[in-house]
MDAnalysis code that builds the backbone (N, CA, C; Angstrom):
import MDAnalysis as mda
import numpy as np

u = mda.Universe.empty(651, n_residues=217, atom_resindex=np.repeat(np.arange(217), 3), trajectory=True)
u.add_TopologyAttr("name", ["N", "CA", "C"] * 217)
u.add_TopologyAttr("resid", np.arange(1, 218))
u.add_TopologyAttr("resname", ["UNK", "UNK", "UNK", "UNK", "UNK", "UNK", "UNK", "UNK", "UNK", "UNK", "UNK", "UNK", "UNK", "UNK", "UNK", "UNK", "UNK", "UNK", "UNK", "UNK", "UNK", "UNK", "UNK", "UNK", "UNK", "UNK", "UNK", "UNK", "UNK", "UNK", "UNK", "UNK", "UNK", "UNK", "UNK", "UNK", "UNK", "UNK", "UNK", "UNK", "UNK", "UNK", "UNK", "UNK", "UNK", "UNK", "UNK", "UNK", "UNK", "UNK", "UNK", "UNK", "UNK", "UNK", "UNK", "UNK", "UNK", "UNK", "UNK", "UNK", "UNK", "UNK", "UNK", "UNK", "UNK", "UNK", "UNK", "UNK", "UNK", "UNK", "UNK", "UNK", "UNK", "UNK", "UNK", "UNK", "UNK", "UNK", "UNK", "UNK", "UNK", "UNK", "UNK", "UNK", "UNK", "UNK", "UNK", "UNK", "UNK", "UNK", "UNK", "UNK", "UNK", "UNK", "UNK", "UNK", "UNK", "UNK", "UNK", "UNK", "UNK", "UNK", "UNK", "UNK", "UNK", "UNK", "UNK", "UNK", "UNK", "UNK", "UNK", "UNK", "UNK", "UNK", "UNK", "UNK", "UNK", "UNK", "UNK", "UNK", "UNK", "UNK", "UNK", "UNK", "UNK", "UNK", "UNK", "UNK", "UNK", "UNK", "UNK", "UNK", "UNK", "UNK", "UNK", "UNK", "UNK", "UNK", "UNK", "UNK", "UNK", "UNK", "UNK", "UNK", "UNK", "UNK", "UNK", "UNK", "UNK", "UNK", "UNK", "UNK", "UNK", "UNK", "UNK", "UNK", "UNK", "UNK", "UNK", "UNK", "UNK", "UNK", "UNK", "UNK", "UNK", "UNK", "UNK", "UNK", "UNK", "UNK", "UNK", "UNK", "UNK", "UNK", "UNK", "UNK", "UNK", "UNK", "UNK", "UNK", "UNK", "UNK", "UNK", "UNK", "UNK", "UNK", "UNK", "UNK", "UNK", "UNK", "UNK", "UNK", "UNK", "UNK", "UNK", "UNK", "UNK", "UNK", "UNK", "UNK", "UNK", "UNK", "UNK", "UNK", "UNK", "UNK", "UNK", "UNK", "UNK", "UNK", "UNK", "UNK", "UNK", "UNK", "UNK", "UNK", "UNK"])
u.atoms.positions = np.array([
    [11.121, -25.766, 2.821],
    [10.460, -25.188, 3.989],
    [10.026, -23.753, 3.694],
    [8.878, -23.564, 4.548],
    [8.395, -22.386, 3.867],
    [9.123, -21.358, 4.892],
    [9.487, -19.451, 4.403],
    [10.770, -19.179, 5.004],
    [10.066, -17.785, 5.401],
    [10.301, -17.168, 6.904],
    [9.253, -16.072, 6.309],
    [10.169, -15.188, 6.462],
    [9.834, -13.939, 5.820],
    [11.099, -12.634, 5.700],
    [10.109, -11.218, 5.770],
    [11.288, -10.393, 6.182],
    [11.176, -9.150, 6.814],
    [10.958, -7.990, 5.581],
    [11.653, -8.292, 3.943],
    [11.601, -7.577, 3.240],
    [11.424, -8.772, 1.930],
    [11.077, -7.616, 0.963],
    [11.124, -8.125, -0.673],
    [12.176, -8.816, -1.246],
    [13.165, -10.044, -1.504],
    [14.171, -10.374, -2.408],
    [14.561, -8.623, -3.165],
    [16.038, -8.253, -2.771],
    [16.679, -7.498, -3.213],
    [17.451, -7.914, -4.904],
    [17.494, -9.021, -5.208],
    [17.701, -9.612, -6.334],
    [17.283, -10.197, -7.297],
    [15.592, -9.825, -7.454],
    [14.301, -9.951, -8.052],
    [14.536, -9.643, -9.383],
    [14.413, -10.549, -10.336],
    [14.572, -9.929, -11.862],
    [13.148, -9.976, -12.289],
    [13.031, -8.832, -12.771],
    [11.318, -8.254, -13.277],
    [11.517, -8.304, -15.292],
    [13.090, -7.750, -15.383],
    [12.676, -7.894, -16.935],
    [14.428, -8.762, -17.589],
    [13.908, -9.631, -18.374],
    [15.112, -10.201, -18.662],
    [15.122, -9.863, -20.702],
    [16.335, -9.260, -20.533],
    [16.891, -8.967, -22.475],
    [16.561, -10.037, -23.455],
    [16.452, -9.604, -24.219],
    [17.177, -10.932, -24.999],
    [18.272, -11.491, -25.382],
    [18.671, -12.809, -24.995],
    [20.078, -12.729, -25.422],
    [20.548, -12.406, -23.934],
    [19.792, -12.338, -23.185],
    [20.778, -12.475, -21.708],
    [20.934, -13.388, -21.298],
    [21.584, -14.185, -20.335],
    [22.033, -14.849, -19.676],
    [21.965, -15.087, -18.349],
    [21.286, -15.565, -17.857],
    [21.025, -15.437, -16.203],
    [21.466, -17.160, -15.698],
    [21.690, -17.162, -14.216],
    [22.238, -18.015, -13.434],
    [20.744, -18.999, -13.223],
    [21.295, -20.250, -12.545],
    [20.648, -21.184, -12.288],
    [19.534, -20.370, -11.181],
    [20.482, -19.993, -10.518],
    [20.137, -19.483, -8.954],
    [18.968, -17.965, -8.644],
    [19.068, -17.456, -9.578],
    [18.669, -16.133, -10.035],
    [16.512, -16.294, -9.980],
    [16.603, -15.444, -9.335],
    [14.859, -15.355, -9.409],
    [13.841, -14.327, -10.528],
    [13.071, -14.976, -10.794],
    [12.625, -14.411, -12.202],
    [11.171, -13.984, -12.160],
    [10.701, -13.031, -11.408],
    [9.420, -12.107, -11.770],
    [8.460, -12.740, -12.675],
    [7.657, -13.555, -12.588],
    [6.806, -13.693, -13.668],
    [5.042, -13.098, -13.600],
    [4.880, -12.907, -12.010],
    [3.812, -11.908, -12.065],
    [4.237, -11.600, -10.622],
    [3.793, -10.491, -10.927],
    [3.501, -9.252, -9.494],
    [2.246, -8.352, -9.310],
    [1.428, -8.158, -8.277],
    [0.527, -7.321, -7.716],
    [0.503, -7.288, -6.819],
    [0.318, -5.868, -5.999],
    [0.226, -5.200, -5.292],
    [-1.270, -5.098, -4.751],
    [-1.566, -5.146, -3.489],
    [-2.551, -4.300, -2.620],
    [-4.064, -5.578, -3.082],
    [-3.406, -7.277, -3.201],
    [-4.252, -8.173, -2.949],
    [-5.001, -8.335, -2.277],
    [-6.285, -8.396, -2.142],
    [-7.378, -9.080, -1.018],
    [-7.041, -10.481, -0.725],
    [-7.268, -11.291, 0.352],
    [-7.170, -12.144, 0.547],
    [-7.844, -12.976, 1.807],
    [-8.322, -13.874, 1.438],
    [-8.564, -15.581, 2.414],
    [-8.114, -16.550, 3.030],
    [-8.008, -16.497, 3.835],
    [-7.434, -17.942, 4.469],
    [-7.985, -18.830, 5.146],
    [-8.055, -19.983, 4.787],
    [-8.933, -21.178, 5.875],
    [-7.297, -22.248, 5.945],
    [-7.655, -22.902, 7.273],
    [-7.109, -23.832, 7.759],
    [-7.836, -25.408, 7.407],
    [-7.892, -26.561, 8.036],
    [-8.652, -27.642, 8.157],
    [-9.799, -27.491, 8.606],
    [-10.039, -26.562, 9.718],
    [-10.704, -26.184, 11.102],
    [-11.234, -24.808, 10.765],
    [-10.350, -24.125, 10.324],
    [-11.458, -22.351, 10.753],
    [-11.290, -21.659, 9.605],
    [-11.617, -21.039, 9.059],
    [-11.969, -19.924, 8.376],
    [-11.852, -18.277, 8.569],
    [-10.841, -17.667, 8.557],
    [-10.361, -16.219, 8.692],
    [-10.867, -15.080, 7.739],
    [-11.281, -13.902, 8.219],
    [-11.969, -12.801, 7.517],
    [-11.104, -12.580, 6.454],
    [-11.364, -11.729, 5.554],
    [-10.684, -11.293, 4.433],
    [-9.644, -10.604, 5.112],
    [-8.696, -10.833, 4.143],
    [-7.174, -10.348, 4.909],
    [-7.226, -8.864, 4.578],
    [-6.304, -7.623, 5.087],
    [-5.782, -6.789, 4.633],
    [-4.746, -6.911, 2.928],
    [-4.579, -5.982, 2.550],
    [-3.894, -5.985, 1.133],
    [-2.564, -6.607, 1.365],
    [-2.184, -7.471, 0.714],
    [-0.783, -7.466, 0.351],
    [-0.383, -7.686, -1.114],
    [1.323, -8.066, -1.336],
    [1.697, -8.114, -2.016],
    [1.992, -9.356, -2.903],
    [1.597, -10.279, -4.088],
    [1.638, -11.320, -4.259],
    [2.959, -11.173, -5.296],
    [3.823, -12.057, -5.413],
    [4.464, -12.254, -6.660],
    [4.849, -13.677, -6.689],
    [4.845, -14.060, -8.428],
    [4.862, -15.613, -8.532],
    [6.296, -15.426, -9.300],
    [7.261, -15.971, -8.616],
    [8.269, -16.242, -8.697],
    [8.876, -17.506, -9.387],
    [10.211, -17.867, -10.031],
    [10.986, -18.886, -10.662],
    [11.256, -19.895, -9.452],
    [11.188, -19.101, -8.334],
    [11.922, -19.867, -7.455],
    [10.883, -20.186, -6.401],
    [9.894, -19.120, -6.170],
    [9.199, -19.209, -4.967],
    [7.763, -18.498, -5.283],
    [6.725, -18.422, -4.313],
    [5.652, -18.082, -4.517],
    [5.667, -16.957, -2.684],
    [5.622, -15.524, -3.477],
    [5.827, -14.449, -2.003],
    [4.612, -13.922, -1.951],
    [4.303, -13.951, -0.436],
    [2.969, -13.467, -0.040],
    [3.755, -11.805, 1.265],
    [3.828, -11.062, 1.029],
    [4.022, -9.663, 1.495],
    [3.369, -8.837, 1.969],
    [3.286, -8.690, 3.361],
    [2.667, -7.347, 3.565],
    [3.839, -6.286, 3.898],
    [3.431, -5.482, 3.161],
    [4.725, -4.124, 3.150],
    [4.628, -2.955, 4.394],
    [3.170, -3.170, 4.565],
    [2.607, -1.925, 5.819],
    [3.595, -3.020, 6.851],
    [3.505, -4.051, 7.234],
    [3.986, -4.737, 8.328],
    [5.371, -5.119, 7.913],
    [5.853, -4.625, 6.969],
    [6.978, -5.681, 6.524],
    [7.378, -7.089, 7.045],
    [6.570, -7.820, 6.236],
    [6.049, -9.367, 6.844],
    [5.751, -10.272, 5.693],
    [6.221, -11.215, 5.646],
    [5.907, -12.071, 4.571],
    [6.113, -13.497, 4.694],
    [6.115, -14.345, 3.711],
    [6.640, -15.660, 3.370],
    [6.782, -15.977, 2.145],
    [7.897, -16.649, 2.024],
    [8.445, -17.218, 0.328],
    [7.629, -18.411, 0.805],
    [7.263, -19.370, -0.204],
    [5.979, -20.150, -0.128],
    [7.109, -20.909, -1.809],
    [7.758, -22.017, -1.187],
    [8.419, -23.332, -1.993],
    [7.250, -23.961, -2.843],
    [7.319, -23.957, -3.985],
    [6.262, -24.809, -4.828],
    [5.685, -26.044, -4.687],
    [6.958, -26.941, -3.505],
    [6.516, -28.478, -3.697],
    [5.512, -28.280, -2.716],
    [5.426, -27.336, -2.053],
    [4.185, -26.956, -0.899],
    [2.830, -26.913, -1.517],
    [2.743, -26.324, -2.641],
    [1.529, -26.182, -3.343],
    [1.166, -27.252, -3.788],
    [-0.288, -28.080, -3.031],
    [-0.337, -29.449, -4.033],
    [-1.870, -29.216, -5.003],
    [-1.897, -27.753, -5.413],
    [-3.561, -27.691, -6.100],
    [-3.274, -26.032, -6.281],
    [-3.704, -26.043, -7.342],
    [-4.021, -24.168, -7.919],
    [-4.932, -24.017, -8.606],
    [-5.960, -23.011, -9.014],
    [-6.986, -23.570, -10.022],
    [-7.603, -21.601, -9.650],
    [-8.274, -21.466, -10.762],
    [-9.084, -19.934, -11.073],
    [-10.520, -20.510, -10.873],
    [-11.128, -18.960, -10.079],
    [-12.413, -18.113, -10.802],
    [-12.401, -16.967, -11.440],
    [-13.247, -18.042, -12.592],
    [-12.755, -16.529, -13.480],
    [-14.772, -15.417, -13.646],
    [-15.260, -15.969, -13.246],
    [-16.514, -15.573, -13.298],
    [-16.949, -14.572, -11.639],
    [-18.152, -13.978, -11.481],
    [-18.232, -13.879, -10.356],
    [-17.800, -12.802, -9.927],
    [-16.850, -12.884, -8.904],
    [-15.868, -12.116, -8.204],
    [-14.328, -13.174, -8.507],
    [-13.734, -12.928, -9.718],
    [-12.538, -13.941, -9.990],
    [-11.533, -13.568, -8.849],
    [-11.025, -14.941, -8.622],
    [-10.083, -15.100, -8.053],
    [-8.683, -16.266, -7.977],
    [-7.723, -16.096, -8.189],
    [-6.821, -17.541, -8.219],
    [-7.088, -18.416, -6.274],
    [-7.116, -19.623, -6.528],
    [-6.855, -20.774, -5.578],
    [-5.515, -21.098, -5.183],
    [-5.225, -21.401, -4.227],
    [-4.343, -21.937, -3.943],
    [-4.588, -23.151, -2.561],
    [-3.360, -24.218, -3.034],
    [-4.029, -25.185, -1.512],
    [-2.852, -25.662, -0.527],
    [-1.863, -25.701, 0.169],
    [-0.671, -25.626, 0.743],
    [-1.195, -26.760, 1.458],
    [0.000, -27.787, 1.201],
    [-0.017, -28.994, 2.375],
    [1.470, -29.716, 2.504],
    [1.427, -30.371, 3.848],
    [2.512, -30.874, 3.979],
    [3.550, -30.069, 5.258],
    [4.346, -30.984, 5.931],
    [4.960, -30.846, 7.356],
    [5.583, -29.075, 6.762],
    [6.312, -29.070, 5.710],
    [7.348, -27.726, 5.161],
    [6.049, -26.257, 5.833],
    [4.786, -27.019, 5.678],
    [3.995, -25.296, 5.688],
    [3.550, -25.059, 7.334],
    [4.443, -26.092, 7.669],
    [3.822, -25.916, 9.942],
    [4.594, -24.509, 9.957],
    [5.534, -23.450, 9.743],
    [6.146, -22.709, 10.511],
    [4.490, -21.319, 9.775],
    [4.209, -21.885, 8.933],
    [3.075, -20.391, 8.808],
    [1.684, -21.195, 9.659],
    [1.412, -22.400, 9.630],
    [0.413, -22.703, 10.438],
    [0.430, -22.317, 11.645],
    [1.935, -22.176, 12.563],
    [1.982, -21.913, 13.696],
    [1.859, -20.347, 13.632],
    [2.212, -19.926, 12.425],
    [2.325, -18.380, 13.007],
    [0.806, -17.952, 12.729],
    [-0.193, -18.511, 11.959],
    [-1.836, -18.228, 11.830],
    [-2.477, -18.263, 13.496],
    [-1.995, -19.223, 14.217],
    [-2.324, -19.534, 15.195],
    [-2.303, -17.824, 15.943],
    [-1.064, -16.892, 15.919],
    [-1.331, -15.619, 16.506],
    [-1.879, -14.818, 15.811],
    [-2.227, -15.259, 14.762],
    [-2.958, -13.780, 13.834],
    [-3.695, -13.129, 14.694],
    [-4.322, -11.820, 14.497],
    [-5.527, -11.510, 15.605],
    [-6.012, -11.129, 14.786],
    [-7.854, -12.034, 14.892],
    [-8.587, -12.606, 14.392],
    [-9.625, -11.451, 13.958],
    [-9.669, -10.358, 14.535],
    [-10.463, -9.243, 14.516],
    [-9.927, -8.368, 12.877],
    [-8.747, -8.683, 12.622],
    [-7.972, -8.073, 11.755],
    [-7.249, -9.134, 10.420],
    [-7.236, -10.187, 10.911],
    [-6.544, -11.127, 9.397],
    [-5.018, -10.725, 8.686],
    [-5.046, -10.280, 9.828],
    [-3.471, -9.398, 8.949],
    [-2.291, -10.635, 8.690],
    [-0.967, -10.184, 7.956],
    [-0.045, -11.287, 8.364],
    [0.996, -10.843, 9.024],
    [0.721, -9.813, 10.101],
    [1.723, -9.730, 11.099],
    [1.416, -10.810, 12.428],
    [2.314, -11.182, 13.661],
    [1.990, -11.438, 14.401],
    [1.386, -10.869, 15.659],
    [0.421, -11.209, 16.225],
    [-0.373, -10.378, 17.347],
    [-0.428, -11.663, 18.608],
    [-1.116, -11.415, 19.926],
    [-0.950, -12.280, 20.917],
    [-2.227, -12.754, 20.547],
    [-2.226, -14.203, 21.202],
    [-3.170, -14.849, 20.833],
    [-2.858, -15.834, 22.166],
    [-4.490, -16.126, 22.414],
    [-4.492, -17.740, 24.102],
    [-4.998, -19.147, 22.818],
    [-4.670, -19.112, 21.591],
    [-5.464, -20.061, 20.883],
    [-4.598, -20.785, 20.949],
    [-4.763, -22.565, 21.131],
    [-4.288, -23.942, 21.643],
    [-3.194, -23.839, 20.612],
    [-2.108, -23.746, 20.793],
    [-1.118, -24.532, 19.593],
    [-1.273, -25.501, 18.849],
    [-2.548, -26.977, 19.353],
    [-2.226, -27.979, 18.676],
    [-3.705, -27.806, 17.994],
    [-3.732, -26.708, 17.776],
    [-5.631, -26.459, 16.878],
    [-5.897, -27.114, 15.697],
    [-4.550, -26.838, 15.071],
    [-4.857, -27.615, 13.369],
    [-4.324, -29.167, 13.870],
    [-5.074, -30.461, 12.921],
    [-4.703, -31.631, 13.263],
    [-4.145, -31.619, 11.852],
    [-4.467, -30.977, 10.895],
    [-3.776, -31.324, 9.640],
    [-2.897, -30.213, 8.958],
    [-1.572, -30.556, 8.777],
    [-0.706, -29.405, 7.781],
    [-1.329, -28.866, 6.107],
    [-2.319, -28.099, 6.373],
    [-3.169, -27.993, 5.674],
    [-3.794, -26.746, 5.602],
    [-3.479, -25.547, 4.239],
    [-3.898, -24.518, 3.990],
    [-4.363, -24.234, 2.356],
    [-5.295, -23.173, 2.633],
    [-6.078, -22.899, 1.391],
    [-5.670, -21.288, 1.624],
    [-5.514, -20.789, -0.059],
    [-5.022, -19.421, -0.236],
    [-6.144, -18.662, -1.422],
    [-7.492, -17.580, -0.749],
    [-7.936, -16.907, -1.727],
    [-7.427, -16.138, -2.606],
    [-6.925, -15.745, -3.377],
    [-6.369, -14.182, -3.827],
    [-7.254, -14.021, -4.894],
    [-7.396, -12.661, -4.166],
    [-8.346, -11.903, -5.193],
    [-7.826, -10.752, -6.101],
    [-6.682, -11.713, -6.937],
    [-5.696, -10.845, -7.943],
    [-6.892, -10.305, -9.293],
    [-6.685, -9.091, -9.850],
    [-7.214, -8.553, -10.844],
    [-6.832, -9.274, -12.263],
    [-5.733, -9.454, -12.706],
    [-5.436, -10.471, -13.614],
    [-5.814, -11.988, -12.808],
    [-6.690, -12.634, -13.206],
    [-6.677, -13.685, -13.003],
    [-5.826, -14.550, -13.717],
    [-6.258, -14.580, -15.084],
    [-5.323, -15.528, -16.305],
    [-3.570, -15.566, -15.951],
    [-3.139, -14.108, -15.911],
    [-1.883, -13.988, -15.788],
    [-1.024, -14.920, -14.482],
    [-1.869, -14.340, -13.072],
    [-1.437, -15.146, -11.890],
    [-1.603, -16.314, -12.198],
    [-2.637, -17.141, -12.882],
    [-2.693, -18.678, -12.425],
    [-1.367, -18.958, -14.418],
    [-1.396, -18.630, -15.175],
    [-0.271, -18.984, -15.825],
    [0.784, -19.122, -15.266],
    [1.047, -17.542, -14.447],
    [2.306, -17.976, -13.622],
    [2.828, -19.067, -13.027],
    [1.751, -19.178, -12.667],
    [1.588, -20.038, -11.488],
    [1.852, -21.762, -12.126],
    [1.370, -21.851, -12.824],
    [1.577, -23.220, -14.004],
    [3.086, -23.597, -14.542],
    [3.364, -22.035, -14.598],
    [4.536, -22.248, -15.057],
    [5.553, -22.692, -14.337],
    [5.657, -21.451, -13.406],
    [6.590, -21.703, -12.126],
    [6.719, -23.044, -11.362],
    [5.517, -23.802, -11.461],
    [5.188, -24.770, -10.632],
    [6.384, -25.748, -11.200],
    [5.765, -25.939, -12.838],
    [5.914, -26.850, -14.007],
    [7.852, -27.292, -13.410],
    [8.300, -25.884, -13.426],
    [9.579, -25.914, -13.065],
    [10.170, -26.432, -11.506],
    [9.427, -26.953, -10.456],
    [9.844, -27.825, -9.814],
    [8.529, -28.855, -9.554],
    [9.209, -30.177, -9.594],
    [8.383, -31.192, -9.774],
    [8.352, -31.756, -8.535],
    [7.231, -32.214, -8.040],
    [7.388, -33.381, -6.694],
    [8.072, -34.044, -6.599],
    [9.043, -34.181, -6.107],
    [10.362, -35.405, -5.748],
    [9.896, -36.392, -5.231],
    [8.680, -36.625, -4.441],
    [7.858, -37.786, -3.779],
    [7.325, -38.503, -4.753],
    [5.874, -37.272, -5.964],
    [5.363, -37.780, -6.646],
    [6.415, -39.071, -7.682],
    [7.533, -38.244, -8.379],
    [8.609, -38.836, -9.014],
    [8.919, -40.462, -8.494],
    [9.213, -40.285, -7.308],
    [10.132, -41.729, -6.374],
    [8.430, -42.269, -6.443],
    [7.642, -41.938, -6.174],
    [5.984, -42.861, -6.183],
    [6.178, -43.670, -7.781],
    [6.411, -42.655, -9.238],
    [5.979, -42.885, -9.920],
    [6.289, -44.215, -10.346],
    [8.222, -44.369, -10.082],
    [9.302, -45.120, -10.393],
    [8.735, -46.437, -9.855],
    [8.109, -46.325, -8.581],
    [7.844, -47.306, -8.054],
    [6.185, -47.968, -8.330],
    [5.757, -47.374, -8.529],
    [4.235, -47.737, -9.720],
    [4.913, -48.317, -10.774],
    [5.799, -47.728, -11.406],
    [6.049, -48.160, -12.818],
    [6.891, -49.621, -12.672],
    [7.669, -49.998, -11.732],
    [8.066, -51.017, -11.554],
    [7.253, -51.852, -11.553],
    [6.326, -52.013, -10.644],
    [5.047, -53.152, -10.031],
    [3.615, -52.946, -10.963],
    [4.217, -52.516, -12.119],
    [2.887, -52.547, -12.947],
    [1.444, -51.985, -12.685],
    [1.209, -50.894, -11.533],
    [1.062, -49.855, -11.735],
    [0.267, -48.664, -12.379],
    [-1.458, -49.448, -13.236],
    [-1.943, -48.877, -14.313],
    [-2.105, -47.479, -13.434],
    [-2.452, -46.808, -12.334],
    [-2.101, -45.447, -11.771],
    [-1.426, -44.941, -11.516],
    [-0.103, -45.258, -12.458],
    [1.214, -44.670, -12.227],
    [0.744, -43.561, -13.649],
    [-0.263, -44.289, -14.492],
    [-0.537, -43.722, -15.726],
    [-0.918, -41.859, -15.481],
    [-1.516, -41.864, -14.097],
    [-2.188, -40.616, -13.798],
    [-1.121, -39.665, -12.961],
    [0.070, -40.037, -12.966],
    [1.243, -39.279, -12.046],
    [2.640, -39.315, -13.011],
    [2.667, -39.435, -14.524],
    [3.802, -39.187, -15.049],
    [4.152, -37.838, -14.894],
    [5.330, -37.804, -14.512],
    [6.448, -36.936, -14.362],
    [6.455, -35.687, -15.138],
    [5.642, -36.718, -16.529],
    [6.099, -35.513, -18.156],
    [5.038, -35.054, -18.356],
    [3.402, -35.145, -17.261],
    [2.474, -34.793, -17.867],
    [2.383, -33.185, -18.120],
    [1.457, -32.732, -18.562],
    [0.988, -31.271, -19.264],
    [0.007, -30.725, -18.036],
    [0.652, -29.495, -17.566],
    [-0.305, -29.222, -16.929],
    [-1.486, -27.843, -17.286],
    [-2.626, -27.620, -17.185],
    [-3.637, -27.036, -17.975],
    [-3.276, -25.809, -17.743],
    [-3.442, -25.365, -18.936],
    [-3.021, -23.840, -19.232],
    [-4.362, -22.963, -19.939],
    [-4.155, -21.658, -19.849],
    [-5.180, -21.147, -20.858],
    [-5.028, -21.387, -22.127],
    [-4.103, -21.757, -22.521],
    [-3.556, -21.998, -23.831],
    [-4.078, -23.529, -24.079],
    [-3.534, -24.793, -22.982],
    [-4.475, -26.282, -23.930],
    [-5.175, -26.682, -23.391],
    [-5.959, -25.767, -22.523],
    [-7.190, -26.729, -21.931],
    [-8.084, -26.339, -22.748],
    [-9.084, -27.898, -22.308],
    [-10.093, -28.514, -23.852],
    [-11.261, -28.176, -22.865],
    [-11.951, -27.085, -22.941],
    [-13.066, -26.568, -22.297],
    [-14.102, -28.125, -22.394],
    [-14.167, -29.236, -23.418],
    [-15.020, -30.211, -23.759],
    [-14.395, -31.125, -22.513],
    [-13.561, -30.983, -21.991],
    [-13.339, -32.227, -21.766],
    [-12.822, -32.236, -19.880],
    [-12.674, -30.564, -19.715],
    [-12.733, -30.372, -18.501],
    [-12.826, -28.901, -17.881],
    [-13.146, -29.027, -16.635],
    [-13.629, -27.473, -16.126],
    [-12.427, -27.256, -14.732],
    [-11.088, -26.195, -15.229],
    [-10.630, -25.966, -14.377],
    [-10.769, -24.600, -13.492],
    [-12.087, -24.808, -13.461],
    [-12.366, -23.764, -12.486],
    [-13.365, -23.542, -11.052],
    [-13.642, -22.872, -10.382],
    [-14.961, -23.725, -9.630],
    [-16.355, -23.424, -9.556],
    [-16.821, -24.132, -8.959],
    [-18.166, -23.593, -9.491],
    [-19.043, -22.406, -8.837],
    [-18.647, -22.263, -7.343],
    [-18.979, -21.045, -7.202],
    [-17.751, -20.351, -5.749],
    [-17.792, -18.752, -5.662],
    [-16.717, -18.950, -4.227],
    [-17.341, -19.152, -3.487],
    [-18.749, -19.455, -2.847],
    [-19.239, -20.383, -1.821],
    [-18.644, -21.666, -1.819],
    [-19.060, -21.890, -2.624],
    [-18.697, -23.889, -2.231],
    [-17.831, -23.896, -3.085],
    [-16.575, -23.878, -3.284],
    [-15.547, -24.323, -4.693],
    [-15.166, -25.479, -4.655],
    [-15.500, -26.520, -5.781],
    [-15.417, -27.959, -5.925],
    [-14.359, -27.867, -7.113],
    [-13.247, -28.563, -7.055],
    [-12.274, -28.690, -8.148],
    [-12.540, -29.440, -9.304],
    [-12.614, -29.314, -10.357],
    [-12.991, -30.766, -11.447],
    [-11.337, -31.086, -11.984],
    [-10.468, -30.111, -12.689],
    [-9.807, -30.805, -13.176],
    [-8.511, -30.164, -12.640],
    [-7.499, -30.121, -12.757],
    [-6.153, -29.396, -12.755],
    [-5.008, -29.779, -13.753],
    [-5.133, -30.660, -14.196],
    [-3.911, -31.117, -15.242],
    [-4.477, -32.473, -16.228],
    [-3.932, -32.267, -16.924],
    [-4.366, -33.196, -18.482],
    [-2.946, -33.790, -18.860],
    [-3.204, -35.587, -19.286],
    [-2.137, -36.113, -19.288],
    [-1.408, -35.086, -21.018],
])
């Protein structure tokens, strides 16, 4: 469930030794920036560019921060079902949030005030039942592009869909040739092995962004 909080994780590891040792439990810094632009659309509407916040892609979680408001949300990976860069243009990383876990920030979009995009809460007369679908898209207009969406690959890599998994088991039982496109162990595209010949993980423009690829068996 996605969790929202008042301050930064006080137990944030930014640099780990070598030869150290850290806990299962322990959260691990793998990118951070400060003073992000940002987008948000729903199913239904489309919100102005946000005020700055704070992004960091986490071991454990994915934190979206505003520090002027001290306001945020840890953002659970199995929430994320799509990530993908522009790297041309005006670059920016994608993000696409779905599923019942992301209703407690859908409900709280519902008070944003709309004049401002911020992620504090403000009063709002807008219908509670506005969105029909648990369904969000995330612009960030991080300066490292490469770095955030690696993170982001990585971090992901490290928790897997528990649905997709129990789907796969059960494809693979009943023979299943599209169980072929949901293994568990696949590779997901990195700057490092994606085959520019063979696919384009990026989009084609920030007007219209159409996805082509996201992961390679």
């Amino acid at each position: 469930m996605i969790t929202k909080i008042d301050s930064l994780p006080k137990d944030l590891i930014r640099k780990v030794e070598n030869g150290e040792k850290l806990l299962p439990n322990q959260e691990i810094v793998y990118f951070e920036e400060k003073t992000v632009p940002y987008k948000i659309r729903s199913d239904e509407e489309s919100f102005p560019l946000g005020k700055l916040i704070t992004l960091l892609v986490t071991s454990q979680s994915f934190i979206l921060f505003d520090e002027e408001q001290n306001s945020g949300w840890k953002i659970p990976y199995e929430t994320i079902t799509l990530h993908a860069k522009q790297s041309k243009d005006k670059p920016y990383v994608y993000v696409q949030l779905e599923g019942e876990a992301i209703r407690p920030l859908l409900d709280h979009i519902l008070k944003f005030e709309r004049s401002s995009g911020t992620l504090h809460e403000a009063p709002s007369t807008e219908d509670e039942n506005e969105f029909t679908d648990d369904f969000l898209e995330l612009t960030l207009y991080v300066t490292d592009v490469d770095s955030c969406y690696q993170a982001l690959c990585t971090c992901q890599s490290l928790h897997p869909d528990t649905f997709s998994s129990d789907n796969d088991v059960e494809n693979a039982s009943m023979g299943n040739p599209m169980s072929l496109f949901f293994d568990p162990n696949h590779q997901w595209v990195t700057a490092e092995n994606v085959d520019t010949s063979a696919c384009d993980n990026r989009f084609d423009s920030p007007e219209s962004p159409v996805l082509k690829w996201h992961r390679t068996e």
